[in-house]
C-alpha positions as a Markdown table, in Angstrom:
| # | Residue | x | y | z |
|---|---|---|---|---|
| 1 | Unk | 21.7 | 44.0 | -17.1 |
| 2 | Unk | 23.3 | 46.5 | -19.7 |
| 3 | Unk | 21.5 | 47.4 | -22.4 |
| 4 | Unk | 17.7 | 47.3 | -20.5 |
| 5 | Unk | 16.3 | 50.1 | -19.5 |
| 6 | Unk | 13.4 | 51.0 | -17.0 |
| 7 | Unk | 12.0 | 54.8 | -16.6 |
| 8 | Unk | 9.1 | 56.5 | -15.6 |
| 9 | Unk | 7.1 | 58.0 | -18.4 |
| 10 | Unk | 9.0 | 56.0 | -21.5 |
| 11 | Unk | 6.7 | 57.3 | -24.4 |
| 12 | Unk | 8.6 | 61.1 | -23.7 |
| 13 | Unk | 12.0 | 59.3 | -23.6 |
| 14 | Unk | 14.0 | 60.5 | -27.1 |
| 15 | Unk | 17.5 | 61.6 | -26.8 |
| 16 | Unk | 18.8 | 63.0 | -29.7 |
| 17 | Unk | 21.7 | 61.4 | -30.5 |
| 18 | Unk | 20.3 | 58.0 | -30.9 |
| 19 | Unk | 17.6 | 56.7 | -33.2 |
| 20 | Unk | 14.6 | 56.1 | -31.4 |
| 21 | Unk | 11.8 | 53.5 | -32.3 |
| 22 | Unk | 8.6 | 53.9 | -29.8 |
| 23 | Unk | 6.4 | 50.6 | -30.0 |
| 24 | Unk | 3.5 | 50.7 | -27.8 |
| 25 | Unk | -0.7 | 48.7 | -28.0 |
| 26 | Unk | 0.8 | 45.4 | -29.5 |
| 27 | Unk | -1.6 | 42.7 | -29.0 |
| 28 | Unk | -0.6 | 40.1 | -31.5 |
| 29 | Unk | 2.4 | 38.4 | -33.0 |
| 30 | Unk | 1.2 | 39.9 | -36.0 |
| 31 | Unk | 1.0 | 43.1 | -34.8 |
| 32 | Unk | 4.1 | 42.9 | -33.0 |
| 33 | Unk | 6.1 | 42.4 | -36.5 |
| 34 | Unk | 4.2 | 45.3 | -38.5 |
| 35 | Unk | 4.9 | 48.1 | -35.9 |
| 36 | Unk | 9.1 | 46.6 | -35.7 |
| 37 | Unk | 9.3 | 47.0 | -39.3 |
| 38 | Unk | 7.9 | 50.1 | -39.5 |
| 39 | Unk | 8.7 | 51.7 | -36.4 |
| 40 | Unk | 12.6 | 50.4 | -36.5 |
| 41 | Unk | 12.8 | 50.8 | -40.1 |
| 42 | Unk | 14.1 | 47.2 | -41.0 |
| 43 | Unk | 14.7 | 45.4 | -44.6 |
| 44 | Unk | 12.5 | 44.8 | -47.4 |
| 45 | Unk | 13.8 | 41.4 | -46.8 |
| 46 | Unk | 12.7 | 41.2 | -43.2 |
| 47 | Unk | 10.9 | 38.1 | -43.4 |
| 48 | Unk | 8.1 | 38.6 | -40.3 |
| 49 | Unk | 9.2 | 35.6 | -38.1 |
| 50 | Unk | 11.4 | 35.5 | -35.1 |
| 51 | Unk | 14.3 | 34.2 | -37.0 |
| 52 | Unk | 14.1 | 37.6 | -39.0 |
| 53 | Unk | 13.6 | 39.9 | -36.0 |
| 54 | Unk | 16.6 | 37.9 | -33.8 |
| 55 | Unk | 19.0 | 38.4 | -37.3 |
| 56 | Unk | 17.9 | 41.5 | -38.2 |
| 57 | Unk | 18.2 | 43.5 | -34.1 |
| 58 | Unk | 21.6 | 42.0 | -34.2 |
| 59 | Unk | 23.1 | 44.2 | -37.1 |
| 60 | Unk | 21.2 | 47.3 | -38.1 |
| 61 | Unk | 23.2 | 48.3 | -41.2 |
| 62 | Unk | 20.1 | 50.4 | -42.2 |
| 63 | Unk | 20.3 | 53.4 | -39.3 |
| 64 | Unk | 23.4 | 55.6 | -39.4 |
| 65 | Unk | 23.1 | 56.2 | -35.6 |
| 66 | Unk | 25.6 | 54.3 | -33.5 |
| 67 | Unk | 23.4 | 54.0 | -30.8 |
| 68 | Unk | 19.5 | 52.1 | -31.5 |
| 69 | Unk | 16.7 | 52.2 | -29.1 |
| 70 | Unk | 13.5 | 50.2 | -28.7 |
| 71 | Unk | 11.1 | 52.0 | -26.5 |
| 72 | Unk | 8.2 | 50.2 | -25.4 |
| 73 | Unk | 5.7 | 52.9 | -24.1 |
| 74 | Unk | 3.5 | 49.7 | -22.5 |
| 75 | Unk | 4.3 | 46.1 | -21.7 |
| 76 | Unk | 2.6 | 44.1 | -24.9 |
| 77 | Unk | -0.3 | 42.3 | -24.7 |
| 78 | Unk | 0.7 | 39.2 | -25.7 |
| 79 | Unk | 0.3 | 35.5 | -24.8 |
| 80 | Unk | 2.5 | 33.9 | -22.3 |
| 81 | Unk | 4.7 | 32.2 | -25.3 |
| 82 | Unk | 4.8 | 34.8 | -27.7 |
| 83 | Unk | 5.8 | 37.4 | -24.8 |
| 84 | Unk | 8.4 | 35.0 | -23.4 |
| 85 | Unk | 10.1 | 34.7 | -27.0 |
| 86 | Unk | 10.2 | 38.6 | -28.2 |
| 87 | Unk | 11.5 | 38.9 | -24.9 |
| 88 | Unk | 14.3 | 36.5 | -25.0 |
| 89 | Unk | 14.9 | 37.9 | -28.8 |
| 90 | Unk | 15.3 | 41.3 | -27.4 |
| 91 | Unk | 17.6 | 39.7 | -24.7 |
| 92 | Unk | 19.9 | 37.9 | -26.9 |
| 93 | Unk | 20.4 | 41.2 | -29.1 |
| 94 | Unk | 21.3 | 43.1 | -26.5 |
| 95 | Unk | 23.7 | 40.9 | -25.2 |
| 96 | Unk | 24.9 | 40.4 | -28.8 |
| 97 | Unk | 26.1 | 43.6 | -29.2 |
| 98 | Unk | 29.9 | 44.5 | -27.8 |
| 99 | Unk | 31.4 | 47.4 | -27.0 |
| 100 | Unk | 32.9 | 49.5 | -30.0 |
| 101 | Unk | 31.3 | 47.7 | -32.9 |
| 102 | Unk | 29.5 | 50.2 | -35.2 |
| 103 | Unk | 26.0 | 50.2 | -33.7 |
| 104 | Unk | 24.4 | 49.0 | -30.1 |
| 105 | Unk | 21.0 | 48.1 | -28.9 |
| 106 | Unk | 19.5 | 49.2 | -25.9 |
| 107 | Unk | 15.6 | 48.3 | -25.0 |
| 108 | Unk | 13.5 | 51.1 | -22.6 |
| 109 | Unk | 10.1 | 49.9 | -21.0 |
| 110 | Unk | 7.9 | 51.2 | -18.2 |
| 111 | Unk | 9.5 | 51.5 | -14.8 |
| 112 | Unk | 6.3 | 49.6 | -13.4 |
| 113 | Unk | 6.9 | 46.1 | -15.3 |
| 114 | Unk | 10.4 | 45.9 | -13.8 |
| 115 | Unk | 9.5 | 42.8 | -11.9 |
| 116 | Unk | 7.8 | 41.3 | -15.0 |
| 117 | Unk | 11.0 | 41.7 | -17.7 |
| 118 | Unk | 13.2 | 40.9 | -14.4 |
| 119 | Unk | 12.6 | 37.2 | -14.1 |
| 120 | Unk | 13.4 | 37.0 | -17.4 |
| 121 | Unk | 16.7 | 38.6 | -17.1 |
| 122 | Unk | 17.8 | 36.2 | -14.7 |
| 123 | Unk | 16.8 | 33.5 | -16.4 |
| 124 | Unk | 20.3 | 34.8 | -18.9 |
């Protein structure tokens, strides 16, 4: 699927040209909105609910790089429904983004949960 990425070793991944968020020990749906805001530099007006974090990964006015990276160093440690919706909110931005607008989205995690963020990819 374009836009998901899976390498060996993700917390050294940082290419230059691209702004680079690295999230990693998330174990709550709390926690999981303090490090995005911070670590992806979103709005004031981020509103810490997935309606925020779906609205605000599909338009990234904020970051002057074209290209936007979310690198999860580890797989977060989050319950089964709260896991299954960031990862369907991650999914939909990616998708959501199309060739030549002004920014795209591109999420990185661990080469060893490939089979984990897989079945969720097929279920698009």
């Amino acid at each position: 699927m374009k836009g998901v990425i899976f390498i060996n070793s993700p917390q050294l991944y940082n290419p230059d040209t691209r702004f680079v968020a690295h999230v990693s020990s998330i174990k709550s749906k709390t926690e999981l909105f303090n490090i995005l805001y911070k670590s992806l530099m979103l709005p004031d007006y981020f509103g810490f609910n997935w309606d925020a974090l779906s609205d605000c990964l599909q338009d990234f006015h904020w970051i002057t790089q074209q290209g936007i990276l979310l690198v999860h160093d580890e797989l977060p440690s989050l319950d089964d429904v709260t896991f299954h919706i960031y990862i369907q909110i991650l999914i939909d931005a990616v998708n959501d983004w199309k060739e030549g607008e002004e920014h795209y989205f591109e999420i990185v995690f661990p080469e060893n949960v490939e089979s984990i963020i897989s079945k969720y990819l097929n279920e698009k």
